[in-house]
C-alpha positions in Angstrom: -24.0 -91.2 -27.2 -20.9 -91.7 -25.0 -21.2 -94.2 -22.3 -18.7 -94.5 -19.1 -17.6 -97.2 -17.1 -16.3 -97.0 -13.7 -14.4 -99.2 -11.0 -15.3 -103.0 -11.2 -17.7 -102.5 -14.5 -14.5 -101.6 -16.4 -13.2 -105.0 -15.8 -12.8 -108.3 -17.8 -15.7 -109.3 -15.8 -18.2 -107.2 -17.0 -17.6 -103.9 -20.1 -13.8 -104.4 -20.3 -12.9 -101.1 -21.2 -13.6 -97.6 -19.5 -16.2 -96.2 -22.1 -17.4 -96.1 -25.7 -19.8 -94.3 -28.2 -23.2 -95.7 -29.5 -26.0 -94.8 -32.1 -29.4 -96.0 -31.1 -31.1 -96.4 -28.2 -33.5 -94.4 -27.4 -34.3 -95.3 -23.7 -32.1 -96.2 -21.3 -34.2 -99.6 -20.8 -32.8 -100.2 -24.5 -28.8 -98.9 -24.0 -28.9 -101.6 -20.7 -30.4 -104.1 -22.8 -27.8 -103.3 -26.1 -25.2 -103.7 -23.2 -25.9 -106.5 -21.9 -26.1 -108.5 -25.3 -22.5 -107.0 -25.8 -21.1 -107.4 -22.6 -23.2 -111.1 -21.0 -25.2 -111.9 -18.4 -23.1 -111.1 -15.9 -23.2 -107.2 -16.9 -27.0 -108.0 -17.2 -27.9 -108.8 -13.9 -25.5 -105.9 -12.0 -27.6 -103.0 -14.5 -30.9 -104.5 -13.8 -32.9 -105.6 -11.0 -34.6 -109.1 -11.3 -37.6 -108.2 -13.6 -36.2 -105.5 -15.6 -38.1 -103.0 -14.3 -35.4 -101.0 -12.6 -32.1 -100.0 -11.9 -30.2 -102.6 -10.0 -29.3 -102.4 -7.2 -25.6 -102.2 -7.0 -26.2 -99.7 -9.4 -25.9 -96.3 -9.9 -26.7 -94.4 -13.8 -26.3 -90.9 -14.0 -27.5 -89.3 -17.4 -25.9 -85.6 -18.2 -25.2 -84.9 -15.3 -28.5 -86.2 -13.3 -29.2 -89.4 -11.5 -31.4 -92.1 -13.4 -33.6 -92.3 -10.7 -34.6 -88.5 -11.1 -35.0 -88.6 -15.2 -37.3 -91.0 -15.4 -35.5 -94.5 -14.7 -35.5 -97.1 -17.5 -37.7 -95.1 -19.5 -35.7 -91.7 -19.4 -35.2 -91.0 -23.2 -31.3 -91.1 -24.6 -30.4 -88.9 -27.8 -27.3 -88.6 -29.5 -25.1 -86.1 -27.8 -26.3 -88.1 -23.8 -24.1 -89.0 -21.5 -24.5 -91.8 -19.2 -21.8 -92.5 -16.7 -22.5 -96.6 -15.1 -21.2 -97.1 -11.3 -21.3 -99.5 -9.3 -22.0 -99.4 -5.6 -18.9 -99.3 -3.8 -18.0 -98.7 -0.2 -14.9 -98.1 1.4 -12.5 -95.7 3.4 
């Protein structure tokens, strides 16, 4: 699957780099959680909420095209050819 990173989450901070490709996961619960042992805690706590129940947030997933939230949240299932594009909140003008 190909996995996108944009604005801050690109950063040193957090992915440091703008994308890359993984075999795997089969929910999205299990790409955040792959993530997060690859990228730290920090990356952790900015994909999920508190309990790992949800979405954080300052987050926003969208998965070919659709918003987590509409797919099915942690649980939505990932195969090989998915996309999933990882934003963070931002505001601005």
């Amino acid at each position: 699957m190909n996995i996108q990173f944009f604005a801050y989450l690109r950063g040193p901070e957090y992915a440091n780099c703008k994308g890359l490709s993984l075999e795997g996961p089969s929910t999205l619960k299990e790409l955040g959680l792959e993530l997060s042992e690859r990228f730290g805690e920090k990356f952790h706590d900015h994909f999920f909420n508190e309990d790992e129940t949800a979405i954080g947030p300052k987050t926003i997933v969208i998965i070919n095209g659709r918003k987590a939230d509409f797919t099915g949240g942690l649980d939505t299932p990932l195969e090989a050819d998915t996309t999933v594009l990882i934003f963070p909140i931002v505001a601005g003008g």
